[in-house]
C-alpha positions as CSV (number, residue, x, y, z in Angstrom):
1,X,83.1,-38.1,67.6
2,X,85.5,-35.3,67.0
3,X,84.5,-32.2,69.0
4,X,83.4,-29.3,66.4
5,X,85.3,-26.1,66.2
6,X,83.6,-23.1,67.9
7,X,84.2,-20.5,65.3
8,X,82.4,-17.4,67.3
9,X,84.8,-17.0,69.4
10,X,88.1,-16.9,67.1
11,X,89.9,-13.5,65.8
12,X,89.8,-13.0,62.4
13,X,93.4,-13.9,62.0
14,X,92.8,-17.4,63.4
15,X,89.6,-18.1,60.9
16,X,92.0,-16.7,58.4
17,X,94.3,-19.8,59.0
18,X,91.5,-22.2,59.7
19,X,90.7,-21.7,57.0
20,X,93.6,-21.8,54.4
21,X,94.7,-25.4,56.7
22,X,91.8,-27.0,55.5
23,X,92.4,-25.5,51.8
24,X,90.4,-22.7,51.4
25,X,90.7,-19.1,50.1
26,X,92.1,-16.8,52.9
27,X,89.0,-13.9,51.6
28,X,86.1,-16.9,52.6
29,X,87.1,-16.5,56.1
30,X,86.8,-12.5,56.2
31,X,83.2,-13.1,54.4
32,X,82.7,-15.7,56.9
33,X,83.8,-13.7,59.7
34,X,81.6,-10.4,58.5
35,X,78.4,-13.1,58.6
36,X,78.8,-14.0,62.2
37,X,80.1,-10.4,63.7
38,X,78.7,-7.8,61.7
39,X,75.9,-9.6,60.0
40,X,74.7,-11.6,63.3
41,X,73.9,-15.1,61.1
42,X,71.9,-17.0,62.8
43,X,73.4,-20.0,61.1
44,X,76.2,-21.1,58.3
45,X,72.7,-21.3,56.2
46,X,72.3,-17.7,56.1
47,X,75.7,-17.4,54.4
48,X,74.7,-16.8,51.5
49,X,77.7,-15.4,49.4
50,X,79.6,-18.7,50.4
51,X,79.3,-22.0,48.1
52,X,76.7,-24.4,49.3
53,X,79.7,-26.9,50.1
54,X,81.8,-24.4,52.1
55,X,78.4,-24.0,53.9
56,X,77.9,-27.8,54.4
57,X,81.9,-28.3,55.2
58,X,81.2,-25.5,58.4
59,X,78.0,-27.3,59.7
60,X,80.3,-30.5,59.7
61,X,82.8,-29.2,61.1
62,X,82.4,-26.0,63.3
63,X,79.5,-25.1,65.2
64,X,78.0,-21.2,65.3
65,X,77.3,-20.8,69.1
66,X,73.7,-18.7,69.5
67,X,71.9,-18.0,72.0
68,X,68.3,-19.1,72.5
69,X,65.5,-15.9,74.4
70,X,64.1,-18.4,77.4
71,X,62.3,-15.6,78.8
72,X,62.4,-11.6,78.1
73,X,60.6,-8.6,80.3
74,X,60.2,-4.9,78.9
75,X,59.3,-2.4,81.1
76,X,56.6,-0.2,81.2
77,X,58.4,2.5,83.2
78,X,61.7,2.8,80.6
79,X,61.5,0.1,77.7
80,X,64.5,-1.5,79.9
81,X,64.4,-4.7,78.6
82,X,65.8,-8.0,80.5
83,X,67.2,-11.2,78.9
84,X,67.4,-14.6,80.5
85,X,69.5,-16.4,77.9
86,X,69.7,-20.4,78.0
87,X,72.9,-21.3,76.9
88,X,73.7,-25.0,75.3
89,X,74.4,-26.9,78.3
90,X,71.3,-25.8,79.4
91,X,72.8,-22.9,82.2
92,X,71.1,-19.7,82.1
93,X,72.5,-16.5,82.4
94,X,70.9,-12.9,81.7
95,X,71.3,-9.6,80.3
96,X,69.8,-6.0,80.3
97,X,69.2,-3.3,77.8
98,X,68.5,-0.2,78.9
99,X,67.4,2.8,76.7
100,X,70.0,6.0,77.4
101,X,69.4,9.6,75.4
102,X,72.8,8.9,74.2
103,X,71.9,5.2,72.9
104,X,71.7,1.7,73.5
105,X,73.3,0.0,76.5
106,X,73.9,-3.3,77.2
107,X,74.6,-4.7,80.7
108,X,76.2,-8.8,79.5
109,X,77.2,-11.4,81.9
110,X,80.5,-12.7,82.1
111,X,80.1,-16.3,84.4
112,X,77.5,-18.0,85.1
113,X,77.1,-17.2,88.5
114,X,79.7,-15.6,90.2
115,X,82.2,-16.8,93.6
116,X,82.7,-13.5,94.8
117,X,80.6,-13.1,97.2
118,X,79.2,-10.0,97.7
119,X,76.2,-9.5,100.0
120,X,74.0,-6.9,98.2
121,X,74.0,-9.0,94.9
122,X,71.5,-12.0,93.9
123,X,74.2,-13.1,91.5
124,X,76.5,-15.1,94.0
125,X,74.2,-16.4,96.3
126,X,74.5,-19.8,94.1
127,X,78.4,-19.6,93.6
128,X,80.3,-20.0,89.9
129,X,79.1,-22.7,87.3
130,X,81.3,-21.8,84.9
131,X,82.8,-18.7,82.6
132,X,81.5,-17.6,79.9
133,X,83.3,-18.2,76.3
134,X,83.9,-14.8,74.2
135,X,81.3,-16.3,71.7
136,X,78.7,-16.6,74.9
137,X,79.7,-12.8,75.6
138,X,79.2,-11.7,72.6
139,X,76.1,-13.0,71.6
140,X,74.4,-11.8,74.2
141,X,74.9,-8.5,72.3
142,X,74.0,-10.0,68.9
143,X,70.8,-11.3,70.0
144,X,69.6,-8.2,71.8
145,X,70.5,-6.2,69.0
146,X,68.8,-8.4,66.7
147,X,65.6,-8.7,68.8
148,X,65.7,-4.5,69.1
149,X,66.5,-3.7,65.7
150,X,68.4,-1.1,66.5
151,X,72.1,-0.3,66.7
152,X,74.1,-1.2,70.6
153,X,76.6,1.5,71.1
154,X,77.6,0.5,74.7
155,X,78.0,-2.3,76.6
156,X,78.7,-2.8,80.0
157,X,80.3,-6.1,81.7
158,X,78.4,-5.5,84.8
159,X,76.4,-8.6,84.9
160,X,76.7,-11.8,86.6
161,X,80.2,-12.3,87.7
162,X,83.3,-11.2,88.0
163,X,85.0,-10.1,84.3
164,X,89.1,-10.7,85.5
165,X,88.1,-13.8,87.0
166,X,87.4,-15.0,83.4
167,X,90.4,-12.8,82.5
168,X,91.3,-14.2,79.0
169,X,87.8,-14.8,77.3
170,X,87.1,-10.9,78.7
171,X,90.4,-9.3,76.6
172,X,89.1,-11.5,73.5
173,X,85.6,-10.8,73.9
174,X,86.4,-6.5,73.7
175,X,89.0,-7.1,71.1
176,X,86.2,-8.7,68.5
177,X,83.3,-6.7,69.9
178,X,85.6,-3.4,69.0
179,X,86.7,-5.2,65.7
180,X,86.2,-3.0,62.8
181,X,84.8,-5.8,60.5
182,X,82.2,-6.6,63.3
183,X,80.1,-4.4,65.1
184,X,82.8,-2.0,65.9
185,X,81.8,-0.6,69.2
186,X,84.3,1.7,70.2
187,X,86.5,0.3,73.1
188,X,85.7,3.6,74.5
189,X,81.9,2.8,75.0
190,X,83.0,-0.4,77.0
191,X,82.8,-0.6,81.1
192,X,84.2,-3.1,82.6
193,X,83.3,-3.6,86.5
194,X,85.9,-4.8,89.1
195,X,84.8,-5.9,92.6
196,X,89.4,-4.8,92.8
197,X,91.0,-8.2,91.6
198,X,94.6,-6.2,91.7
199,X,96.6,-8.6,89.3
200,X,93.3,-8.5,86.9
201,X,93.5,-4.7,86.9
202,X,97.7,-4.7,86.2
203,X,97.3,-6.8,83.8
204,X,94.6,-5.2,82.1
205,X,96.2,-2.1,82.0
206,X,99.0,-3.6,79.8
207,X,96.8,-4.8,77.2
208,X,96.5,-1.9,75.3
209,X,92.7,-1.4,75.4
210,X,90.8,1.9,76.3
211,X,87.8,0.7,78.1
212,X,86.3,2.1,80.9
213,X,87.5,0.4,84.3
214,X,84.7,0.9,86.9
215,X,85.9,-0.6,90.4
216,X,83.1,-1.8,92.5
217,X,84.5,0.2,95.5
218,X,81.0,0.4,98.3
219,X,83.3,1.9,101.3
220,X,86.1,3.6,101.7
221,X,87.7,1.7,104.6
222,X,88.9,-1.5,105.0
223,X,86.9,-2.5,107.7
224,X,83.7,-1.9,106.6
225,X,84.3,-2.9,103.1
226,X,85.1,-6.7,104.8
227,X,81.8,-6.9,105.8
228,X,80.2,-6.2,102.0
229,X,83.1,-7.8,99.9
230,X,84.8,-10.9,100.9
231,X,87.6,-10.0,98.5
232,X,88.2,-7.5,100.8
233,X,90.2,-9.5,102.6
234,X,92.1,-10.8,100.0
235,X,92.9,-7.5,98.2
236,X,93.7,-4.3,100.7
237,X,92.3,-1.0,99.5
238,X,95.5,1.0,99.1
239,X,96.9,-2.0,96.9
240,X,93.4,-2.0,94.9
241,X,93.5,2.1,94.6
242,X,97.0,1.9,93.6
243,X,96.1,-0.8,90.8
244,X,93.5,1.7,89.9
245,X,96.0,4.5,89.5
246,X,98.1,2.5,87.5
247,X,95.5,2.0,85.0
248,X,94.9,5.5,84.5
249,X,98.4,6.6,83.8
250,X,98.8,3.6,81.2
251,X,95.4,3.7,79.5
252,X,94.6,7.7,80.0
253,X,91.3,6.4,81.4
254,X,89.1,7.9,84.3
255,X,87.9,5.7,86.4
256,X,84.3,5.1,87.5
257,X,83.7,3.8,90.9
258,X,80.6,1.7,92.5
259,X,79.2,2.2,95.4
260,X,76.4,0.6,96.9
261,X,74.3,2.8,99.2
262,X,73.3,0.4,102.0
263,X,71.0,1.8,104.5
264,X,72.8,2.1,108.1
265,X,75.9,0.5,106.7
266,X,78.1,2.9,104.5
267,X,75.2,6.1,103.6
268,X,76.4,7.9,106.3
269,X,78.2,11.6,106.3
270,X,81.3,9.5,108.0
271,X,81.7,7.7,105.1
272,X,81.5,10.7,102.9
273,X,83.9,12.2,104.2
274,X,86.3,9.3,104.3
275,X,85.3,8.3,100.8
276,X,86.0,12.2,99.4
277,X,89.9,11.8,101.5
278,X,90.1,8.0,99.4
279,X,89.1,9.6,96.0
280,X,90.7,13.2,96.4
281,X,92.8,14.6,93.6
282,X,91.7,11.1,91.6
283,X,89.4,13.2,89.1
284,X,87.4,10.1,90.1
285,X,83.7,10.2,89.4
286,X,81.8,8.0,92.2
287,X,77.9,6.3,91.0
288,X,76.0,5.4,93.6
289,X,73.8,3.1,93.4
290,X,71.0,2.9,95.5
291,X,70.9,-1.3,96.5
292,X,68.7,-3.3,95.4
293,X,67.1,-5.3,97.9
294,X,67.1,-9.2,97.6
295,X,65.4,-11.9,99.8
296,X,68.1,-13.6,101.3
297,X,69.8,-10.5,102.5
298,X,68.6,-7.9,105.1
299,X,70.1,-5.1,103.6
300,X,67.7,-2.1,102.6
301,X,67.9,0.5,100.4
302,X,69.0,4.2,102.1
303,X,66.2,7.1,102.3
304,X,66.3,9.6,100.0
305,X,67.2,12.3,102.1
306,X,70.3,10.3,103.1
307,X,71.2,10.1,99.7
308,X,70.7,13.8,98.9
309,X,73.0,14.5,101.9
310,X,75.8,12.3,100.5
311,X,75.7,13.6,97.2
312,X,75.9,16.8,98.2
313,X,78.9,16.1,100.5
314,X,80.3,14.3,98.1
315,X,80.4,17.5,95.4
316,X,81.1,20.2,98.1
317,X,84.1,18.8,98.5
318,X,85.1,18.2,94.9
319,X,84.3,15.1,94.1
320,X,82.2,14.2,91.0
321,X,79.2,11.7,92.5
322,X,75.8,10.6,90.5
323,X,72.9,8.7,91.5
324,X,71.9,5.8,89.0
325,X,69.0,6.5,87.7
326,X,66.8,2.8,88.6
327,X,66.1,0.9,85.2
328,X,64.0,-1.4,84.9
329,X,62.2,-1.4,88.5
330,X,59.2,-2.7,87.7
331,X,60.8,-6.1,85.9
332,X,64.0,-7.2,89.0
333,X,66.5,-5.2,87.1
334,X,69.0,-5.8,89.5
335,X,72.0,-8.2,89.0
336,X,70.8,-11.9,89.3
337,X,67.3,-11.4,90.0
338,X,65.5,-12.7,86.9
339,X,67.8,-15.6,86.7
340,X,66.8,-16.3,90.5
341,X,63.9,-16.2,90.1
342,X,63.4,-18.2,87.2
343,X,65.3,-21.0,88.3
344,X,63.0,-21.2,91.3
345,X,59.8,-21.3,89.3
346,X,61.0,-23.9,87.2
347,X,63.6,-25.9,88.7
348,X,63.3,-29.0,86.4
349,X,63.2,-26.9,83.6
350,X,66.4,-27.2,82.4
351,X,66.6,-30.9,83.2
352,X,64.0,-31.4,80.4
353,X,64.9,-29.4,77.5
């Protein structure tokens, strides 16, 4: 049986000529095309402008990747709402929408799992399954936008895994999430999060984009850095700052950079002021993140007063810092956790569906 065509995931130019190959009118693939990106069709069904034998021909031949809601939480605290999303092998991967005065965010996974490593994050404790096709990115937006009802106007890849590690399916993924027959997010509303893969962020910076880079920095030495990140001791700081710098002369584009406040570990007034000599004259802004404390780890979250201390360290001496405000507490917003936790309670579960 000949494998069917994922259609989701191609540019419009590509459905274009898909389309004229197999003899059809070049202007059925833009219609086509406005059905699954703009539209958010469910299936070739809902296609309703096409010919019911153009609509028959797709279902032979391509198939409409979508995402199917195994399990959703809303908060009471801040309508944050978490996604776990079973995809068609039967992985599960998870989302977050959180609800921002300045409109709709969503926080999208990029791997299933993730081979990083980091210590503070639930998202790697399993490893990497697999990356995540641009049509599996993107509908992670579609269907939370669907299920809302209301517009998304930013999205964030700062869910499971590591965006440049799936390198290719990210640059398509923010070129047809940006495209202006689809939903047209402005590239400028898109973060992308780095744990400082320094080819990834080169490249990136060539590619003529103007997303936000946010580089998952959580100490400003190499030393301490090791014992967070293992790509730290792949990927020196000075070679990931100068990556960093590089991006912002090609794209124009500030940086944001993460870091994790882990109690007795980097929340110290040492590290504040090594982190304000890293990030000096870098018009860098710096959100902290207060971590998130999983199960497997020891790490806990710093006090507040520690916090306040850094902060104001931080902007005495000129550099822009912001705590993130904690979405979602009351439902495991953190990175990972849902999934975790769901594949615990139900470990058969996806053996039998």
């Amino acid at each position: 049986m000949t494998e069917k065509t994922e259609i989701k995931s191609m540019t419009l130019e590509e459905l274009e000529r898909f389309f004229e190959e197999r003899g059809e009118k070049r202007f059925r693939a833009g219609q086509t095309y406005q059905w699954i990106h703009e539209k958010l069709a469910d299936s070739f069904d809902d296609m309703t402008n096409l010919s019911r034998e153009l609509r028959q021909k797709l279902k032979e031949d391509c198939s409409l990747l979508t995402l199917y809601i195994a399990d959703k939480k809303i908060s009471k605290i801040d309508g944050t709402r978490k996604y776990l999303f079973r995809l068609p092998d039967g992985h599960v991967i998870e989302s977050v929408l959180m609800k921002y005065r300045h409109g709709n965010s969503v926080c999208i996974s990029s791997q299933v799992g993730c081979r990083m490593g980091c210590r503070f994050c639930a998202s790697t404790l399993d490893g990497l399954e697999r990356n995540l096709r641009p049509s599996e990115m993107l509908d992670q937006v579609y269907r939370i936008q669907k299920d809302l009802g209301e517009r998304i106007s930013h999205v964030v890849v700062m869910g499971a895994g590591e965006p440049l590690d799936n390198y290719d399916n990210l640059v398509r993924f923010i070129r047809l999430l940006s495209h202006e027959r689809g939903l047209s997010i402005s590239q400028r509303n898109v973060t992308v999060s780095t744990c400082g893969i320094v080819p990834g962020i080169e490249k990136l910076s060539e590619e003529g984009l103007s997303v936000t880079l946010a580089l998952s920095l959580h100490a400003p030495s190499d030393e301490v850095r090791k014992t967070l990140m293992p790509v730290a001791n792949r990927y020196a700081l000075k070679d990931v700052l100068r990556a960093c710098d590089t991006y912002f002369q090609k794209t124009g584009r500030r940086l944001t950079f993460e870091y994790s406040l882990v109690k007795g570990v980097n929340d110290n007034l040492t590290e504040a002021k090594a982190l304000t000599n890293l990030l000096k004259g870098k018009g860098a802004h710096v959100n902290l993140i207060p971590v998130n404390p999983i199960r497997e780890r020891d790490y806990v979250q710093s006090d507040d007063r520690d916090i306040r201390a850094f902060v104001r360290y931080l902007e005495e001496h000129g550099i822009n810092g912001t705590v993130r405000r904690e979405m979602g507490r009351d439902i495991g917003g953190a990175c990972g956790q849902l999934r975790k936790s769901f594949m615990e309670e139900r470990e058969g579960w996806k053996h039998t569906h």
